[in-house]
N, C-alpha and C positions, 0 to 999 in steps of 0.2 A: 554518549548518545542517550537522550530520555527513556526512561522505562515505563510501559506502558501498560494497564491491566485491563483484559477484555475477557468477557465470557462469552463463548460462539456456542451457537447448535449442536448437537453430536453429531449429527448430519455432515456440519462441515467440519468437525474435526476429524471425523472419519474419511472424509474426502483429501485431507489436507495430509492426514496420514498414509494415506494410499500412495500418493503422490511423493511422500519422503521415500517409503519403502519401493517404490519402481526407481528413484536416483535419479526422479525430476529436481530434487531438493537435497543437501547433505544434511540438514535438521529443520529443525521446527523454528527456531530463530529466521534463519535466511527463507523458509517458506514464507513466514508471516510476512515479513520484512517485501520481499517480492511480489506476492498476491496482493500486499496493501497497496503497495508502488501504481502496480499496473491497474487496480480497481478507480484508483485518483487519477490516472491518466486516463481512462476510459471515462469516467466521468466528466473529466475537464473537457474532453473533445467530444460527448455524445450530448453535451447543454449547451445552449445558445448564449452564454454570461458575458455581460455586458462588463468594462472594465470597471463601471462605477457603480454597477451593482453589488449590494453590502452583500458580505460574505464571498464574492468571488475570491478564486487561489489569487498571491501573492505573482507575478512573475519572475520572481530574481529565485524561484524553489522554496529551497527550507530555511525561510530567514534567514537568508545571505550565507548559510555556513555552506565550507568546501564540503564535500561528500559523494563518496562514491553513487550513493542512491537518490542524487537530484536529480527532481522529472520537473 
């Protein structure tokens, strides 16, 4: 799986935190991984994207690979 480097808010790392520690999340890995997921799904369905508009997602997901986490 690629490895990815982001710097967030403390804001949302404190949020994202909170969220491990109540057992919405087992870590920080599967939170990000989750939050990302569902933010591109909310995205993808709250824009009006045209199929040939540059930039739209892909439909086949994550470049064709099998994965638990294709939206």
């Amino acid at each position: 799986m690629p490895k990815v480097e982001i710097n967030i808010p403390e804001h949302l790392e404190m949020q994202m935190t909170q969220m491990i520690e109540q057992g919405e999340f087992v870590n920080r890995e599967e939170a990000v991984e989750d939050l990302l997921a569902a933010g591109l799904r909310a995205y993808r369905t709250g824009s009006a994207m045209d199929d040939d508009e540059p930039g739209a997602f892909e439909d086949d997901g994550m470049m064709g690979h099998d994965d638990e986490y294709v939206f």
